[in-house]
Gaussian input, Z-matrix of N, CA and C with variables (Angstrom, degrees):
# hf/3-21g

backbone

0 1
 N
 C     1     B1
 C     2     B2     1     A1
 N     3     B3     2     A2     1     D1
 C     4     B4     3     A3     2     D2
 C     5     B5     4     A4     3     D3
 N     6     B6     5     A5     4     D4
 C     7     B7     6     A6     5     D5
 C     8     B8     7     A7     6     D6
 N     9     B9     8     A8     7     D7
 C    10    B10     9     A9     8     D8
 C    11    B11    10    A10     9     D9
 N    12    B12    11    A11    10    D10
 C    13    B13    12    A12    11    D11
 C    14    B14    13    A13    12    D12
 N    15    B15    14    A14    13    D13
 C    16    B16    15    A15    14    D14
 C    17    B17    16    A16    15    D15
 N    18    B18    17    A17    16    D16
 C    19    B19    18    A18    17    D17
 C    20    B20    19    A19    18    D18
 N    21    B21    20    A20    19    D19
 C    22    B22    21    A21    20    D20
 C    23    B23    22    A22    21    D21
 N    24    B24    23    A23    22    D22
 C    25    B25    24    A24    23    D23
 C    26    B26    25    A25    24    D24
 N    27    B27    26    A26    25    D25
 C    28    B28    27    A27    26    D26
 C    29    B29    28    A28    27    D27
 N    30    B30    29    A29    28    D28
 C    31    B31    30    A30    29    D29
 C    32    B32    31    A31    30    D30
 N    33    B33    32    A32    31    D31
 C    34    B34    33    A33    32    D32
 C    35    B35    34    A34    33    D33
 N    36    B36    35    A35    34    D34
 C    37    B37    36    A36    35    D35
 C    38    B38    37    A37    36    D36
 N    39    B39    38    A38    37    D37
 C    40    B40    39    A39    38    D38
 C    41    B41    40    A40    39    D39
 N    42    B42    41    A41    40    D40
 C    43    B43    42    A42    41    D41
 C    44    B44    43    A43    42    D42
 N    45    B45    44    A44    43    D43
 C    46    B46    45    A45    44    D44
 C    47    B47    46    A46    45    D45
 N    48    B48    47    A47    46    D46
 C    49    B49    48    A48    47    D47
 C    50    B50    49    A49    48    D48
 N    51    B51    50    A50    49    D49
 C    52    B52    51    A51    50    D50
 C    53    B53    52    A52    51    D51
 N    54    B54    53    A53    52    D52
 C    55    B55    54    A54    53    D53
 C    56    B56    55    A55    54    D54
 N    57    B57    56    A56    55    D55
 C    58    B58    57    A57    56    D56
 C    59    B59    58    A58    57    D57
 N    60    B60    59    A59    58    D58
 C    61    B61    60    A60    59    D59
 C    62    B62    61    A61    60    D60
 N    63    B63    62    A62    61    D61
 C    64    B64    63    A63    62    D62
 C    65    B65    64    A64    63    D63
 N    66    B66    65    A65    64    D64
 C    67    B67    66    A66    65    D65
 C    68    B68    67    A67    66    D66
 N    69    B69    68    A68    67    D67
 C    70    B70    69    A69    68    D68
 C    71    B71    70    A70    69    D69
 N    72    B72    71    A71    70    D70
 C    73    B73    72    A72    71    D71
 C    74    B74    73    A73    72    D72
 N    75    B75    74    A74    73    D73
 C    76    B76    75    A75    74    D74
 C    77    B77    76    A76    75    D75
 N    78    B78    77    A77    76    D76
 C    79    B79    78    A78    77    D77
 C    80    B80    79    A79    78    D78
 N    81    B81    80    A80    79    D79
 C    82    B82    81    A81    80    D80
 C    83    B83    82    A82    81    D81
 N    84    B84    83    A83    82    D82
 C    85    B85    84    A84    83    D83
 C    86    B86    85    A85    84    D84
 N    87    B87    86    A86    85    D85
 C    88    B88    87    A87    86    D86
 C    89    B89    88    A88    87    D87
 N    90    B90    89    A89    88    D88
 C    91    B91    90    A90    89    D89
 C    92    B92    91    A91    90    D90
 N    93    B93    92    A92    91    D91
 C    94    B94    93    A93    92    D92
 C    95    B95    94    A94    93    D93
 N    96    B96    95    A95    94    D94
 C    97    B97    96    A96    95    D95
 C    98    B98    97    A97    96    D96
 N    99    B99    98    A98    97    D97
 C   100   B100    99    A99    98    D98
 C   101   B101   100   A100    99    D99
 N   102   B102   101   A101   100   D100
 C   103   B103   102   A102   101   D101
 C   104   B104   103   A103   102   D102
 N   105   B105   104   A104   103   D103
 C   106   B106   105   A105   104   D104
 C   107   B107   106   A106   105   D105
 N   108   B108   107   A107   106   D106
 C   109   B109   108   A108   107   D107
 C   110   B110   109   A109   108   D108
 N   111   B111   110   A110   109   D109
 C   112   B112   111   A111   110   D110
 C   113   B113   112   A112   111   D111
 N   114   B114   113   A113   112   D112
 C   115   B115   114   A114   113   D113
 C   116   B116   115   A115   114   D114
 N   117   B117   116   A116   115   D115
 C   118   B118   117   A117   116   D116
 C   119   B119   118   A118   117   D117
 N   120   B120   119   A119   118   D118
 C   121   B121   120   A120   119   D119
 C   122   B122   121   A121   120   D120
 N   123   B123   122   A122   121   D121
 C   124   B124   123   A123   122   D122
 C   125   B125   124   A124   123   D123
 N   126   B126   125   A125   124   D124
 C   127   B127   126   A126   125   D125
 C   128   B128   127   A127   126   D126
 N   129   B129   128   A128   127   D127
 C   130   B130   129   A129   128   D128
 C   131   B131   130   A130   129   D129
 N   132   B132   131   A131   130   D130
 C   133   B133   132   A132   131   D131
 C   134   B134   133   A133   132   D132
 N   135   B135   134   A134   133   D133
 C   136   B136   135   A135   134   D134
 C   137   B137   136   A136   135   D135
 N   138   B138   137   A137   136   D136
 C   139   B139   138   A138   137   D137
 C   140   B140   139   A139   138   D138
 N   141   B141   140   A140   139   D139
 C   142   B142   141   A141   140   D140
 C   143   B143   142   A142   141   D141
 N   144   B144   143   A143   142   D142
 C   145   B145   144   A144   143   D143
 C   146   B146   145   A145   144   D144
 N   147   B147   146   A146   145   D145
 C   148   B148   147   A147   146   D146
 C   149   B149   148   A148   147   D147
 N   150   B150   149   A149   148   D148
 C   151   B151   150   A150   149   D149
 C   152   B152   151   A151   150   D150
 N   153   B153   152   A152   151   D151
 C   154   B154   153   A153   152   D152
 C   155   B155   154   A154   153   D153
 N   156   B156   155   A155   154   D154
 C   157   B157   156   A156   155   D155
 C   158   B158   157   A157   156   D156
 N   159   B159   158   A158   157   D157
 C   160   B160   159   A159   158   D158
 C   161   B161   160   A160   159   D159
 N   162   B162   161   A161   160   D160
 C   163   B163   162   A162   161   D161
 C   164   B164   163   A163   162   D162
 N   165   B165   164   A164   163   D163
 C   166   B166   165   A165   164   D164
 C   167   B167   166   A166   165   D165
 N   168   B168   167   A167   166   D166
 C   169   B169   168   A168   167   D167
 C   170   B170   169   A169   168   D168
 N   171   B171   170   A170   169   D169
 C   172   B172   171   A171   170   D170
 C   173   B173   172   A172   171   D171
 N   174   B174   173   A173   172   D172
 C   175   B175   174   A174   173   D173
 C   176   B176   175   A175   174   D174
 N   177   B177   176   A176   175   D175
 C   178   B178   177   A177   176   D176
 C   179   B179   178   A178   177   D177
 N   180   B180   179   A179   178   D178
 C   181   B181   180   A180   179   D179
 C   182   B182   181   A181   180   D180
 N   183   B183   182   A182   181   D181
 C   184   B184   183   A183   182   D182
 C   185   B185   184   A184   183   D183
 N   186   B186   185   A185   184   D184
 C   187   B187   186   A186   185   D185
 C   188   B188   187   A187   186   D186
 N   189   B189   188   A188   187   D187
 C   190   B190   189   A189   188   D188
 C   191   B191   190   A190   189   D189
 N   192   B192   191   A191   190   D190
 C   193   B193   192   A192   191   D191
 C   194   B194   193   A193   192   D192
 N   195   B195   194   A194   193   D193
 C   196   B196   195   A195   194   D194
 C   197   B197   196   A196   195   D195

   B1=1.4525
   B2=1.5253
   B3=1.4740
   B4=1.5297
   B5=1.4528
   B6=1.5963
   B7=1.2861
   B8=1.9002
   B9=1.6193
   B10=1.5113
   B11=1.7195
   B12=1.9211
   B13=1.6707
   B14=1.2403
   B15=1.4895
   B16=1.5355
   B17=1.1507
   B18=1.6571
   B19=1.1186
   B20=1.6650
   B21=1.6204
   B22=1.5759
   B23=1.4098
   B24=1.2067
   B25=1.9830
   B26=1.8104
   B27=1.5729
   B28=1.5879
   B29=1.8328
   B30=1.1437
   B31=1.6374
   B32=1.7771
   B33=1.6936
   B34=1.3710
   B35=1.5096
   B36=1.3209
   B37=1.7210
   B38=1.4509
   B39=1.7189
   B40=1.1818
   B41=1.4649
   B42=0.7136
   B43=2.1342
   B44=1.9739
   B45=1.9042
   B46=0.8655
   B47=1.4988
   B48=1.3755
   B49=1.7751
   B50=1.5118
   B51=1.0411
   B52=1.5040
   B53=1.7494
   B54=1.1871
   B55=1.2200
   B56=1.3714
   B57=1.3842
   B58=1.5062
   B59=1.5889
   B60=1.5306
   B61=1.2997
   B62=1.8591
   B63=1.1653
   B64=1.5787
   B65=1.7901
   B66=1.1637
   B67=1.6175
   B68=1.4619
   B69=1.4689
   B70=1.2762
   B71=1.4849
   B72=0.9875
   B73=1.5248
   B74=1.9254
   B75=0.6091
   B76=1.8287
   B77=1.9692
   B78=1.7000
   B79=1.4081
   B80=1.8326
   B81=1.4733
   B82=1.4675
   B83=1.7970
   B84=1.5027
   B85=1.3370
   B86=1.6274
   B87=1.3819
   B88=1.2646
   B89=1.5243
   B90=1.8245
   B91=1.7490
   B92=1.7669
   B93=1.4287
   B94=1.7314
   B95=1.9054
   B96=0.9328
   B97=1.3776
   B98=2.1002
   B99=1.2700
   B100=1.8411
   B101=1.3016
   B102=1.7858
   B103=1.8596
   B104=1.3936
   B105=1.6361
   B106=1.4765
   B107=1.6092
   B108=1.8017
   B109=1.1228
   B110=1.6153
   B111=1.7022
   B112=1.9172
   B113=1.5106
   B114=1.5456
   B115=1.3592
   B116=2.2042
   B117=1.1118
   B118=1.9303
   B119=1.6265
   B120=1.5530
   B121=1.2047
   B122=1.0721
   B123=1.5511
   B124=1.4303
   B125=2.0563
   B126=1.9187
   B127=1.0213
   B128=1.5363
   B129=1.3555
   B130=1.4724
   B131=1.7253
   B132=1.3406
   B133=1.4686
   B134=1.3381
   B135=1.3465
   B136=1.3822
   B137=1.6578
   B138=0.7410
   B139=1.8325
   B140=1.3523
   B141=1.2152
   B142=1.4770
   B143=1.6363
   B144=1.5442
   B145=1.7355
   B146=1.2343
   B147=1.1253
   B148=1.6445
   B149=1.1811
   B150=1.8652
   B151=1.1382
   B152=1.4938
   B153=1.3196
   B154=1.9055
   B155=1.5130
   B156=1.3038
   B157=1.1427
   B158=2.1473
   B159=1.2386
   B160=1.0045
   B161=1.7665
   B162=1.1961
   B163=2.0435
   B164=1.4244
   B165=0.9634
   B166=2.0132
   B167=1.6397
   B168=1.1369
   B169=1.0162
   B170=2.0101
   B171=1.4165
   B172=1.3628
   B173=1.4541
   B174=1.3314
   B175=1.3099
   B176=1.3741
   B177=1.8273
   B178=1.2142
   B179=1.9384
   B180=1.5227
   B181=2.1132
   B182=1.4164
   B183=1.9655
   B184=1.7089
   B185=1.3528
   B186=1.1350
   B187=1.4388
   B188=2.1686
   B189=0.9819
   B190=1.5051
   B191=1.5925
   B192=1.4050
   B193=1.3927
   B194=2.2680
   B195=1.0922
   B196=1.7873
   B197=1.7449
   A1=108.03
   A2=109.56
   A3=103.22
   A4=106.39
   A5=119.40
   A6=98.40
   A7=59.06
   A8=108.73
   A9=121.61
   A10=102.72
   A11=90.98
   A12=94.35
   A13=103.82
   A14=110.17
   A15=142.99
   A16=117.74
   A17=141.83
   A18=116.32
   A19=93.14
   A20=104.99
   A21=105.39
   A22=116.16
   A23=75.64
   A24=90.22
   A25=107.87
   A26=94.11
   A27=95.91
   A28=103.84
   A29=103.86
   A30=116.33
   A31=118.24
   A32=110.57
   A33=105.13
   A34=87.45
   A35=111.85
   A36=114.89
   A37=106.10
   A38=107.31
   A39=132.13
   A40=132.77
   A41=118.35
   A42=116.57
   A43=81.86
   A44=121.50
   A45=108.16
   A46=96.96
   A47=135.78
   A48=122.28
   A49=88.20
   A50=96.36
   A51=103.17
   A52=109.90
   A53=135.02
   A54=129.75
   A55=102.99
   A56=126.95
   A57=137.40
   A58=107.72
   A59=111.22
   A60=131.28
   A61=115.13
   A62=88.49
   A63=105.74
   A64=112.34
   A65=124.64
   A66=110.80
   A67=115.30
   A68=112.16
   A69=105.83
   A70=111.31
   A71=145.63
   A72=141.49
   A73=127.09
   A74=109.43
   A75=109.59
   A76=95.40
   A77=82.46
   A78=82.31
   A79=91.96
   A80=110.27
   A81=109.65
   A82=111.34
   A83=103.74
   A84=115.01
   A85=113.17
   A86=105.87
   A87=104.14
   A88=130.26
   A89=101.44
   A90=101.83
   A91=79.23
   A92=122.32
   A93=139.12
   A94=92.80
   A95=113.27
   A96=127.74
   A97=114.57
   A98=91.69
   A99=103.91
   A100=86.80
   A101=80.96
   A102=103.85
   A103=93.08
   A104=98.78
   A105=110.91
   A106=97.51
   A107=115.40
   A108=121.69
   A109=91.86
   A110=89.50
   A111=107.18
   A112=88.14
   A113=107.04
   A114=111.65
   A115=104.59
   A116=100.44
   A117=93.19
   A118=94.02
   A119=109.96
   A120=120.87
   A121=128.78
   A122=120.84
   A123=116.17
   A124=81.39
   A125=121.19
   A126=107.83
   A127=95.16
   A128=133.09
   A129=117.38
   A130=97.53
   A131=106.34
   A132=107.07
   A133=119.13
   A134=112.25
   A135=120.24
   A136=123.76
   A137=128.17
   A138=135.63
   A139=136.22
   A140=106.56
   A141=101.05
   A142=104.86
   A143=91.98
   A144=100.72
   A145=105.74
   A146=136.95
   A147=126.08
   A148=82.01
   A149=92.14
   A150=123.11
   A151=114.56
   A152=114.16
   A153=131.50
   A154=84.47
   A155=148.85
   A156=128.29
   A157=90.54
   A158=96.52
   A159=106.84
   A160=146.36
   A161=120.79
   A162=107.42
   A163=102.15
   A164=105.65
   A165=120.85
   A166=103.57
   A167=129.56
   A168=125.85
   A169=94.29
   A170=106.74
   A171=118.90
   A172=114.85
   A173=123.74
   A174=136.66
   A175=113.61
   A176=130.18
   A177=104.33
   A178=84.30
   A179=96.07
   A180=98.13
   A181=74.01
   A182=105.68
   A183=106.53
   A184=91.04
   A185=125.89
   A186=121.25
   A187=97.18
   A188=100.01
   A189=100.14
   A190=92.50
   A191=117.23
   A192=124.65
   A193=91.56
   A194=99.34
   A195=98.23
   A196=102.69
   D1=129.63
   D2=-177.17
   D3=-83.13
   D4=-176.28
   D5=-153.97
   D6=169.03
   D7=118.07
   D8=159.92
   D9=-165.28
   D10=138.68
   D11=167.74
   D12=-104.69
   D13=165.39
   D14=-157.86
   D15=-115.67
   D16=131.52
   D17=-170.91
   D18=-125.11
   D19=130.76
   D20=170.22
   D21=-93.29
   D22=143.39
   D23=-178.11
   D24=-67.18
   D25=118.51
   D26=-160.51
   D27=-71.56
   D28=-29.16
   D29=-178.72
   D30=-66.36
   D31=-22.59
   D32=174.22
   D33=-108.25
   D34=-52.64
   D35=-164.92
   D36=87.62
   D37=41.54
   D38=153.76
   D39=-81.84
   D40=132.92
   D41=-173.78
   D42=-117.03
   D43=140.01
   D44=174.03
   D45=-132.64
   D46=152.22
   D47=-170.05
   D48=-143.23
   D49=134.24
   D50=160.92
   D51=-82.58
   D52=120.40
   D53=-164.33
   D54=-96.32
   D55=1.04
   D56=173.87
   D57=-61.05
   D58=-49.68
   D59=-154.58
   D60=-103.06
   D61=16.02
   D62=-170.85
   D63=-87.23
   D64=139.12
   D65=160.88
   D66=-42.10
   D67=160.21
   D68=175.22
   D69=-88.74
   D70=-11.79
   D71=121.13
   D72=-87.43
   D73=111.62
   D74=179.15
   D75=-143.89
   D76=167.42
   D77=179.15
   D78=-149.42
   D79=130.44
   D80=-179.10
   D81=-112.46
   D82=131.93
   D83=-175.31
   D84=-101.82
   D85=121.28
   D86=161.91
   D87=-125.17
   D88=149.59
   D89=-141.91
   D90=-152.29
   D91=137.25
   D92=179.21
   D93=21.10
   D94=95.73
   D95=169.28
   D96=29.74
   D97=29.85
   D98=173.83
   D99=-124.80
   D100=142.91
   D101=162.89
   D102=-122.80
   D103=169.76
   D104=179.74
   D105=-157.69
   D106=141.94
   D107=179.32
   D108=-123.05
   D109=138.29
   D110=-176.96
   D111=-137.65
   D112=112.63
   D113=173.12
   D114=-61.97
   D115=158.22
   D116=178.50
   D117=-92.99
   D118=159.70
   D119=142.30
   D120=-37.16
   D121=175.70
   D122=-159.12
   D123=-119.60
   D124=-26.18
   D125=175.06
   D126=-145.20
   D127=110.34
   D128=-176.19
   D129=170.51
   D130=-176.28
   D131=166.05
   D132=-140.72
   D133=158.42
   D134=-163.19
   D135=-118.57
   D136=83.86
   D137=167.98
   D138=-64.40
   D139=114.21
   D140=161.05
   D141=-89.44
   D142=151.29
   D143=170.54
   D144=-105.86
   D145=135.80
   D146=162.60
   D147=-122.24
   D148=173.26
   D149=179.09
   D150=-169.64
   D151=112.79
   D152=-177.47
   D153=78.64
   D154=36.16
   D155=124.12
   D156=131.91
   D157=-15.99
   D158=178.61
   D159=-97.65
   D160=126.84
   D161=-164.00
   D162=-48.14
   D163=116.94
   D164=161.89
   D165=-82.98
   D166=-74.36
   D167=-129.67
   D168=-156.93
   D169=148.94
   D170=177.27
   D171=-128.93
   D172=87.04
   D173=-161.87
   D174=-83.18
   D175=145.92
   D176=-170.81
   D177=-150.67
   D178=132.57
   D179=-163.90
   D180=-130.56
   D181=127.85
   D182=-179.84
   D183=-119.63
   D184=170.58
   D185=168.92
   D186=-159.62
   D187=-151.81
   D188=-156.42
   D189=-148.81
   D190=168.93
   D191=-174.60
   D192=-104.19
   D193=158.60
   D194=-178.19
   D195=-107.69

């Protein structure tokens, strides 16, 4: 599972992605001027936790087909 952080340019407060180079599903969170890319599972679900308004935590439950 890929899994890369992002750094925004604090002076524009730009985030820039090349969308070429991306998983073909991912999902990127942004929380006090950090991004973060968490490619998804292929079968499972994915959580963020916040808490007071803020990203805590990036949870990841995989499971399989029977």
């Amino acid at each position: 599972m890929k899994m890369e952080d992002f750094n925004i340019n604090p002076s524009t407060m730009k985030l820039e992605v090349d969308i070429m180079e991306l998983p073909k599903s991912c999902v990127i969170v942004i929380c006090d001027g950090k991004a973060k890319l968490r490619e998804l599972p292929t079968h499972g679900e994915y959580k963020i936790v916040t808490h007071q308004g803020k990203v805590k935590r990036l949870r990841v439950e995989q499971g399989e087909e029977f």
